[in-house]
N, CA, C and O atoms as CSV, one atom per row, in Angstrom:
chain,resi,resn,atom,element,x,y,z
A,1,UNK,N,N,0.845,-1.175,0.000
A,1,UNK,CA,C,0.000,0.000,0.000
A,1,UNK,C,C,0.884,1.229,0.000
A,1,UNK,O,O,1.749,1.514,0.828
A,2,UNK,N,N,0.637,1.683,-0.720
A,2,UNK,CA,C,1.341,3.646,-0.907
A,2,UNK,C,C,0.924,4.229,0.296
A,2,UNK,O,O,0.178,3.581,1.030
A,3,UNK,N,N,1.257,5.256,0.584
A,3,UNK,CA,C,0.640,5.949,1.480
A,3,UNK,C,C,0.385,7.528,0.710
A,3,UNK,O,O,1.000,8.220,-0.102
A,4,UNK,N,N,-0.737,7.613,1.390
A,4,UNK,CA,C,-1.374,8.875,0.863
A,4,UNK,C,C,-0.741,10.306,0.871
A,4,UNK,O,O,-0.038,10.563,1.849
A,5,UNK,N,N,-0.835,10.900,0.282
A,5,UNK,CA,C,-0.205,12.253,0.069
A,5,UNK,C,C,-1.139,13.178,1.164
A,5,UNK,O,O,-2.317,12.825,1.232
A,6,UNK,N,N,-0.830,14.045,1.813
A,6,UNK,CA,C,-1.505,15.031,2.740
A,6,UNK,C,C,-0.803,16.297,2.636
A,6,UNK,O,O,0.393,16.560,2.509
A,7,UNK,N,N,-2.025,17.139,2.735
A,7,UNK,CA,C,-1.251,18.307,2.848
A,7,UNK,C,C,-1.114,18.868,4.199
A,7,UNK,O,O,-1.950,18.601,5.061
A,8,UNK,N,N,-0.287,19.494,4.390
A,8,UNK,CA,C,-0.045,20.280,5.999
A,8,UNK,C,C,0.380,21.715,6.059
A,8,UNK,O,O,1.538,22.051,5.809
A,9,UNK,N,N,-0.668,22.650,6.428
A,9,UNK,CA,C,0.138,24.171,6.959
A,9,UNK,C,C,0.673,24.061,7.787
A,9,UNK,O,O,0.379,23.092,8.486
A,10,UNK,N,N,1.318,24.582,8.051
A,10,UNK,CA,C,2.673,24.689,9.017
A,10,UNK,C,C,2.344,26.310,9.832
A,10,UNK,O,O,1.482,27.052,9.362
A,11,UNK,N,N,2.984,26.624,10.823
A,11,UNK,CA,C,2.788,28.247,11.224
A,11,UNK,C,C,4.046,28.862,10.888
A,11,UNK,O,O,5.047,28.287,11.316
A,12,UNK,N,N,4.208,29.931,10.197
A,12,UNK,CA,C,5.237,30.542,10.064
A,12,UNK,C,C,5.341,31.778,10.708
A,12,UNK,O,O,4.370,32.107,11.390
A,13,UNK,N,N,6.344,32.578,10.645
A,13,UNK,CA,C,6.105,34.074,11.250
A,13,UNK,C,C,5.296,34.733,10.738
A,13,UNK,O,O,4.342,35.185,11.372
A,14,UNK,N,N,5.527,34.995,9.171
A,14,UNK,CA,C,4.440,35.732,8.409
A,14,UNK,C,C,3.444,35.067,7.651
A,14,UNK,O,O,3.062,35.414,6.534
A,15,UNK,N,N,3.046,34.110,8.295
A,15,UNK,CA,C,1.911,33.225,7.361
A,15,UNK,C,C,1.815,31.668,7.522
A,15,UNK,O,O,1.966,31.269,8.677
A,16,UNK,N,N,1.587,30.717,6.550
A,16,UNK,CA,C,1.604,29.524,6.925
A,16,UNK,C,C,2.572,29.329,5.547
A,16,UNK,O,O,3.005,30.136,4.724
A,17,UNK,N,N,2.663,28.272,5.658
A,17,UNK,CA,C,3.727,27.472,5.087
A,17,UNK,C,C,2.786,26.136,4.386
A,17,UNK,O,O,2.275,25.381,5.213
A,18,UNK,N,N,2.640,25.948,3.482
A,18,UNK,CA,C,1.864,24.692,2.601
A,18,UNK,C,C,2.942,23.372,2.067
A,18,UNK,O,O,3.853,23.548,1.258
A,19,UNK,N,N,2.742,22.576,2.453
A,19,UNK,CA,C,3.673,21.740,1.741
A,19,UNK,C,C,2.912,19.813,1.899
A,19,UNK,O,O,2.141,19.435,2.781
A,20,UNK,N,N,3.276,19.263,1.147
A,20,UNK,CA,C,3.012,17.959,0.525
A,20,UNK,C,C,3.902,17.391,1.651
A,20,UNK,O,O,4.991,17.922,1.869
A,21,UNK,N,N,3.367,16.045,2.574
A,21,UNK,CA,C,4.231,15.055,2.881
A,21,UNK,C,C,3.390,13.824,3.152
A,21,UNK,O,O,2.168,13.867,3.295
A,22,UNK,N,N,4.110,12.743,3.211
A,22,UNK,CA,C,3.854,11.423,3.084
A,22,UNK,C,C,3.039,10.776,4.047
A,22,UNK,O,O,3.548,10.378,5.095
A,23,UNK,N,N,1.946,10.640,3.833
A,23,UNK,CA,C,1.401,9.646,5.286
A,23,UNK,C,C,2.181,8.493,5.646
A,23,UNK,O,O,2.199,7.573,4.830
A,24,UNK,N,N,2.953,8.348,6.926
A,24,UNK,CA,C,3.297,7.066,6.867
A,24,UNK,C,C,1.948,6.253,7.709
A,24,UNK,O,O,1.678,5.086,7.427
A,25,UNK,N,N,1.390,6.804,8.456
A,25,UNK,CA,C,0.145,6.057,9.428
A,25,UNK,C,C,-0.094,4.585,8.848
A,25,UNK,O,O,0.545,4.192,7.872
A,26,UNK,N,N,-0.997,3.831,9.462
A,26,UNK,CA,C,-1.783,2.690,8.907
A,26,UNK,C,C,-2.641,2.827,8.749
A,26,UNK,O,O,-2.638,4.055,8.652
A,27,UNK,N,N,-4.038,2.406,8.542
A,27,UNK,CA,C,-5.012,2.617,8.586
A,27,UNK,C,C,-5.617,2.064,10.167
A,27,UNK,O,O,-4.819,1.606,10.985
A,28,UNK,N,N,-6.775,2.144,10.408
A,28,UNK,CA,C,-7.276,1.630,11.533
A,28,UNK,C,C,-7.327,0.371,11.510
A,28,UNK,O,O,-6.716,-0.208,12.408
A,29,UNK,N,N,-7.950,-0.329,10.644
A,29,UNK,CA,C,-8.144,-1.806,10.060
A,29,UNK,C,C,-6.344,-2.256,10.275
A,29,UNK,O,O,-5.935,-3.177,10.981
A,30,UNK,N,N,-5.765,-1.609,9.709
A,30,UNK,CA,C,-4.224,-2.210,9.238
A,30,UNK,C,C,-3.650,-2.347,10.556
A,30,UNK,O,O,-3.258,-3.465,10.888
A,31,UNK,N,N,-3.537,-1.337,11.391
A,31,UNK,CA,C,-3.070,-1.216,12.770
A,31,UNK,C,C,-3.598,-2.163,13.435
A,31,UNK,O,O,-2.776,-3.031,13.730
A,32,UNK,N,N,-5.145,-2.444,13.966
A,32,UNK,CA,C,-5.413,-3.716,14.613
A,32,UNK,C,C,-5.551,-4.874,14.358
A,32,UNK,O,O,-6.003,-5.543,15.287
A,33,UNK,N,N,-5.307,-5.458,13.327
A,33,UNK,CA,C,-5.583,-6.107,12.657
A,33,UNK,C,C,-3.763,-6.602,12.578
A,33,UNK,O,O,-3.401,-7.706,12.171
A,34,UNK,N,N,-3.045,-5.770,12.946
A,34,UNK,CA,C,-1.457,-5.888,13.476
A,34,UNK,C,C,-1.150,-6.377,14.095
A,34,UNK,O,O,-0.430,-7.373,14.144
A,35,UNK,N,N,-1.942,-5.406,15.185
A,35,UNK,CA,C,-1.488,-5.777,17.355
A,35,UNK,C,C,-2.206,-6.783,17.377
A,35,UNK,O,O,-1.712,-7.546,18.206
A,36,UNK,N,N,-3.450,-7.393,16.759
A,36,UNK,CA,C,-4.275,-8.590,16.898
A,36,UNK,C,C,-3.671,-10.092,16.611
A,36,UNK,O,O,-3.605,-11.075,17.350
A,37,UNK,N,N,-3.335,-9.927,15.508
A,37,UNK,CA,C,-1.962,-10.760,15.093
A,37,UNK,C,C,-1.019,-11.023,15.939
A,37,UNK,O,O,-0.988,-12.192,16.321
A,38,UNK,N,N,0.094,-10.013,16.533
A,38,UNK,CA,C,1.431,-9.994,17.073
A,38,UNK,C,C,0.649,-10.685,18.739
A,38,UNK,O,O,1.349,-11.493,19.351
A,39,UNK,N,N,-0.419,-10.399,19.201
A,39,UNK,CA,C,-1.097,-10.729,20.570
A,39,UNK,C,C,-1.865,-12.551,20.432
A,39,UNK,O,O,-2.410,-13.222,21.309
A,40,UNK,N,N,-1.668,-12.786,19.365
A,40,UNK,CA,C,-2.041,-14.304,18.675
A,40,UNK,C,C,-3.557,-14.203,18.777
A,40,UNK,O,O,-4.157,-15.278,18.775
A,41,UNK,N,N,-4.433,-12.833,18.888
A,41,UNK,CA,C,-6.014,-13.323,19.183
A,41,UNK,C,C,-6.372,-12.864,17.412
A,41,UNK,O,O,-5.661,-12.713,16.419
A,42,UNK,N,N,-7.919,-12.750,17.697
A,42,UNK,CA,C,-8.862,-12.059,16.356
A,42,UNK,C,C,-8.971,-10.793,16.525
A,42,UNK,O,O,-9.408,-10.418,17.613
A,43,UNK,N,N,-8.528,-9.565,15.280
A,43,UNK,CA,C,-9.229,-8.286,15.938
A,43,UNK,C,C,-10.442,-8.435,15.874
A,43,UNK,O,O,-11.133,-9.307,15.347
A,44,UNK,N,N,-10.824,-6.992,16.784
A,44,UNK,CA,C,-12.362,-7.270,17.006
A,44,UNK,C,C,-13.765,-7.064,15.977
A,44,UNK,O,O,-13.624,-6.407,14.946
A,45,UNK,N,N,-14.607,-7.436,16.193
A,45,UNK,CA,C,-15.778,-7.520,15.622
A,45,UNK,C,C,-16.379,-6.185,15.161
A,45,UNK,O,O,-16.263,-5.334,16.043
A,46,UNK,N,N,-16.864,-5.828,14.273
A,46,UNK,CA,C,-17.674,-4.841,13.605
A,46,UNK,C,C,-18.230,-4.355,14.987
A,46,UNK,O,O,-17.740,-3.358,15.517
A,47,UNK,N,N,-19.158,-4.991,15.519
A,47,UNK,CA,C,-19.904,-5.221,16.641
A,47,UNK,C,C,-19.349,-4.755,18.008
A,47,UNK,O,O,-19.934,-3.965,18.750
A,48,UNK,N,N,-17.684,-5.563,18.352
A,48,UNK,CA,C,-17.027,-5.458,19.205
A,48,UNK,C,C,-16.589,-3.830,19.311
A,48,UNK,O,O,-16.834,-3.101,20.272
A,49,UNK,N,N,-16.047,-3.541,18.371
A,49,UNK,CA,C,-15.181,-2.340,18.223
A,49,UNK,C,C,-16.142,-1.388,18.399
A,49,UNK,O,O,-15.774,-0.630,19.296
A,50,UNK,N,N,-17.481,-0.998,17.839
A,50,UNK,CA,C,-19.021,-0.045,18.133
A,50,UNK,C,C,-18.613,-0.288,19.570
A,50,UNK,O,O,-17.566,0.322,19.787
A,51,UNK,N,N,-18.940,-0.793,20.385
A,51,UNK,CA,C,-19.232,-1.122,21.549
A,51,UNK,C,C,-17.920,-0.748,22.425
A,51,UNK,O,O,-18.307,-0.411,23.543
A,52,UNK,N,N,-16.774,-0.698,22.342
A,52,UNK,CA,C,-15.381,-0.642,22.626
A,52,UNK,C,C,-15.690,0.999,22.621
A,52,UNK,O,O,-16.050,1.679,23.583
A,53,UNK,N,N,-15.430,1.453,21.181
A,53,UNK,CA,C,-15.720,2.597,21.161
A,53,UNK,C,C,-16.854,3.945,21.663
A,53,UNK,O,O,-16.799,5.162,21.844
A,54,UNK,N,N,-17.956,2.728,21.745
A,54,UNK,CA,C,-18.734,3.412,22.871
A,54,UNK,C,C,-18.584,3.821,24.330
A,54,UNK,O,O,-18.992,4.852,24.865
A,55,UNK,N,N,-17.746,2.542,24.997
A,55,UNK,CA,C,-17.424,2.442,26.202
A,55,UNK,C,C,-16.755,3.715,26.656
A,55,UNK,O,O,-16.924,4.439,27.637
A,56,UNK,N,N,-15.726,3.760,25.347
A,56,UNK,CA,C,-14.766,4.675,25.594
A,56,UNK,C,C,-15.614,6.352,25.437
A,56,UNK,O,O,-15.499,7.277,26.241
A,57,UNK,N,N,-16.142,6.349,24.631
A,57,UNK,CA,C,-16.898,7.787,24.826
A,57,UNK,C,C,-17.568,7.930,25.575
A,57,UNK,O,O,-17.670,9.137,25.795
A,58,UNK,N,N,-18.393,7.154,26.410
A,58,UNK,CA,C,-19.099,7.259,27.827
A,58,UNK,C,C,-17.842,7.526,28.963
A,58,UNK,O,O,-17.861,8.509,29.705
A,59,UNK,N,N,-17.056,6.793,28.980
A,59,UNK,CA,C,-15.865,7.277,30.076
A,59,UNK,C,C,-15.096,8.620,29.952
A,59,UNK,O,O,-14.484,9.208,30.843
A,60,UNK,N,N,-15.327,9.120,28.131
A,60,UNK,CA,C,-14.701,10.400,28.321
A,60,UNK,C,C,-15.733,11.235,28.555
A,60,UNK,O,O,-15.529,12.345,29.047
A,61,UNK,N,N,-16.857,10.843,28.262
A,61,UNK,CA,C,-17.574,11.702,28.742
A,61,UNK,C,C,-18.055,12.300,29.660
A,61,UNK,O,O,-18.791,13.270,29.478
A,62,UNK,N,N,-17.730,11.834,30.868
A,62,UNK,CA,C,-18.119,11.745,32.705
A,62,UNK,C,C,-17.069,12.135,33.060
A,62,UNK,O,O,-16.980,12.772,34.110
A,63,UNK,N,N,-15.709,11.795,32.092
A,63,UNK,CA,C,-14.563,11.904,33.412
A,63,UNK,C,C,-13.510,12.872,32.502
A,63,UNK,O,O,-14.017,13.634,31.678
A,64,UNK,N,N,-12.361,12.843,32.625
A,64,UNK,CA,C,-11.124,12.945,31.373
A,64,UNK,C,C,-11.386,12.584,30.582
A,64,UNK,O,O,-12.076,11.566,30.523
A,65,UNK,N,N,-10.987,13.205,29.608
A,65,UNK,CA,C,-10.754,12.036,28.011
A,65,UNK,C,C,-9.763,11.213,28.130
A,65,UNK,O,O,-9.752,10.419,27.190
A,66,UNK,N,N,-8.857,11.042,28.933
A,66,UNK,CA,C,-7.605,10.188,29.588
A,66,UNK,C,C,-8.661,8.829,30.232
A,66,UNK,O,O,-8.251,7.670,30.151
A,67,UNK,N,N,-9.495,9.025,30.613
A,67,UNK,CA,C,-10.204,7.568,31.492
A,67,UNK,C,C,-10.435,6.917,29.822
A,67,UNK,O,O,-9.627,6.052,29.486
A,68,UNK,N,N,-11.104,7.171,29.193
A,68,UNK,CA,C,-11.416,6.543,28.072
A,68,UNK,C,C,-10.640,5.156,27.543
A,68,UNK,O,O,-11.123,4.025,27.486
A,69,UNK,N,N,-9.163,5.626,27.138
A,69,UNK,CA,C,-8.488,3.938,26.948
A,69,UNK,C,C,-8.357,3.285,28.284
A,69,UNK,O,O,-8.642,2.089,28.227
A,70,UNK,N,N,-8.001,3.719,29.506
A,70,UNK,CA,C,-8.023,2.860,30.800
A,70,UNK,C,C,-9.213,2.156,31.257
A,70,UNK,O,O,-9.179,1.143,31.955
A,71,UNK,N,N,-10.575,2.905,30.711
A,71,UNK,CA,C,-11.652,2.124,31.253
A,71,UNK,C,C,-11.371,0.711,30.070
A,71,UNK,O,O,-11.288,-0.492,30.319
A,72,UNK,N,N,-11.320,1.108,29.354
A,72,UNK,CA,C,-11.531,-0.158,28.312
A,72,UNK,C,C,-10.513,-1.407,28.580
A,72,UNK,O,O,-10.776,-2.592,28.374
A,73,UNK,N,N,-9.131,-0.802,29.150
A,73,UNK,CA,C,-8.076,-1.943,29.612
A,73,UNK,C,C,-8.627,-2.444,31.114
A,73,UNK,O,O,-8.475,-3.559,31.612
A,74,UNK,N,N,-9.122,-1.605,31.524
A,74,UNK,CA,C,-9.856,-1.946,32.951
A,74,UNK,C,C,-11.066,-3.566,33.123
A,74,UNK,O,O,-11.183,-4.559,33.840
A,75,UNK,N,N,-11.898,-2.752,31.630
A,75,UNK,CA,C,-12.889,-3.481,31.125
A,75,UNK,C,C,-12.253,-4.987,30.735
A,75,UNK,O,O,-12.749,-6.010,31.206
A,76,UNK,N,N,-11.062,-5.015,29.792
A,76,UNK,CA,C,-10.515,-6.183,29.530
A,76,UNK,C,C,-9.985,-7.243,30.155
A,76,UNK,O,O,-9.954,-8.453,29.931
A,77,UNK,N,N,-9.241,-5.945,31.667
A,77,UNK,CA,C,-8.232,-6.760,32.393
A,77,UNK,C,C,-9.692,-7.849,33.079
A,77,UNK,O,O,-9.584,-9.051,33.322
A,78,UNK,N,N,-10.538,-7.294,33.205
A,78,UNK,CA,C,-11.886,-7.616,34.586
A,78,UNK,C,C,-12.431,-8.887,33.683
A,78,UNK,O,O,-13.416,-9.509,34.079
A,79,UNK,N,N,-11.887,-9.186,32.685
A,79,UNK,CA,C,-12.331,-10.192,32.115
A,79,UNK,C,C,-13.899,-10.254,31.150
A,79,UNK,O,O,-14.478,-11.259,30.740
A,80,UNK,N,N,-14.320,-8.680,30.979
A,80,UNK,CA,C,-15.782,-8.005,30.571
A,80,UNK,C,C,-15.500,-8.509,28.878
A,80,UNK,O,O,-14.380,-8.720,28.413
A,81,UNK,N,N,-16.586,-8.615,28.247
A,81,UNK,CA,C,-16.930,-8.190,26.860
A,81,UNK,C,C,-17.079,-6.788,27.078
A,81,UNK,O,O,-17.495,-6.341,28.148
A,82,UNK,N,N,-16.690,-5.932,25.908
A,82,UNK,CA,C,-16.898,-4.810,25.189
A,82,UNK,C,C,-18.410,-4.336,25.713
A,82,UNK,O,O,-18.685,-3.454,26.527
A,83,UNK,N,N,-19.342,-5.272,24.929
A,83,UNK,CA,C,-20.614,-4.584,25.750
A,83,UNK,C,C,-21.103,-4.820,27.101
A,83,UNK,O,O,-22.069,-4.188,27.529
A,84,UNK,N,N,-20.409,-5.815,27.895
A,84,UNK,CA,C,-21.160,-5.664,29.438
A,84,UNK,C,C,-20.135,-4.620,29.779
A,84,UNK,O,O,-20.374,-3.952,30.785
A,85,UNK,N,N,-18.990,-4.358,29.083
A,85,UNK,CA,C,-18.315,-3.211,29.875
A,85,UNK,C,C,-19.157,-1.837,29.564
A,85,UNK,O,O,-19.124,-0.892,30.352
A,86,UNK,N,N,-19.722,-1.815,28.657
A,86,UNK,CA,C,-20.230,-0.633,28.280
A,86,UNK,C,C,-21.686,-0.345,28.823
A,86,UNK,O,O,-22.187,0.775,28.928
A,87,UNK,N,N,-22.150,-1.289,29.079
A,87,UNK,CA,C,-23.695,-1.478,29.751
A,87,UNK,C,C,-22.746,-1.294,31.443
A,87,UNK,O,O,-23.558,-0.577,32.028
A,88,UNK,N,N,-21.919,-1.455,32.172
A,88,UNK,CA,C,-21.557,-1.054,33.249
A,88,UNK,C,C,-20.928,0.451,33.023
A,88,UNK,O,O,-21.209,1.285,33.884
A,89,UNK,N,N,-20.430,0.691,32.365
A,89,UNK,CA,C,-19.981,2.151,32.241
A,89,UNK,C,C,-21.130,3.103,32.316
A,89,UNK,O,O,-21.053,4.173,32.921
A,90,UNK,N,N,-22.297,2.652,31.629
A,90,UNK,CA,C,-23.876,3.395,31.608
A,90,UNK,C,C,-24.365,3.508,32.663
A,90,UNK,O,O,-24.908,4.574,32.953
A,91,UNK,N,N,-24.322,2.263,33.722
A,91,UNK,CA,C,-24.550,2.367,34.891
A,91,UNK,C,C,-23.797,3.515,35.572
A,91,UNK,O,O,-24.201,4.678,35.587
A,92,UNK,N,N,-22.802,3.131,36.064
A,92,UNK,CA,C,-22.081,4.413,36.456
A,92,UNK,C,C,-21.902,5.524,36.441
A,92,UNK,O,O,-21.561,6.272,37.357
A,93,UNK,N,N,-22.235,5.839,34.829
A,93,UNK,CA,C,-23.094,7.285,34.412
A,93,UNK,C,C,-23.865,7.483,34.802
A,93,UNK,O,O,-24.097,8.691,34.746
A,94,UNK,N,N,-24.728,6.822,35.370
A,94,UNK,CA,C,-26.071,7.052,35.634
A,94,UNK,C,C,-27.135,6.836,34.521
A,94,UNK,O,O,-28.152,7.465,34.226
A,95,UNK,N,N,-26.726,6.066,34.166
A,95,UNK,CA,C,-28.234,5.617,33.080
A,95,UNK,C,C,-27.614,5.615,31.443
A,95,UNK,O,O,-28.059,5.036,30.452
A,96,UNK,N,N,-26.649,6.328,31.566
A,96,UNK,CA,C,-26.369,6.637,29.688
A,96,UNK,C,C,-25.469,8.021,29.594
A,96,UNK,O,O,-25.368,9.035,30.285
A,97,UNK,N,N,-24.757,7.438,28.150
A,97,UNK,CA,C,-24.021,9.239,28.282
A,97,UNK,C,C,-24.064,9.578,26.729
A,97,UNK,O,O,-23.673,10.672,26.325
């Protein structure tokens, strides 16, 4: 895969600065679908990841945006699926966030 061309202003003293450079990133898919591999499991589910990602926006939403990946390692370490972690995170909110 190439990586995509992006553009980036830059701040300069008198203005911005425009210039072309290389995405090196992965994609999202490419990245977990990495660590999922190198960890010997499956990445997660269409399903899983909604729900992951929900978790995580209910925790930033109540607390830091910093609680967000810890609730979810929290969620993992505790031995939770994605969605009972996220149906307990709601709780804790108080009903929903």
């Amino acid at each position: 895969m190439s990586a995509p061309i992006i553009t980036v202003k830059q701040p300069r003293l008198n203005g911005w600065s425009i210039k072309e450079v290389s995405s090196v990133a992965q994609t999202e898919t490419e990245w977990l679908n990495s660590l999922a591999a190198a960890l010997g499991i499956e990445p997660p589910t269409a399903e899983e990841r909604d729900a992951i990602l929900s978790l995580a926006a209910t925790a930033a939403h109540v607390s830091e945006r910093t609680a967000a990946p810890i609730s979810c390692w929290l969620v993992a370490r505790a031995g939770l699926g994605a969605a009972e972690g996220k149906a307990l995170a709601d709780k804790l909110a108080g009903g929903g966030a």
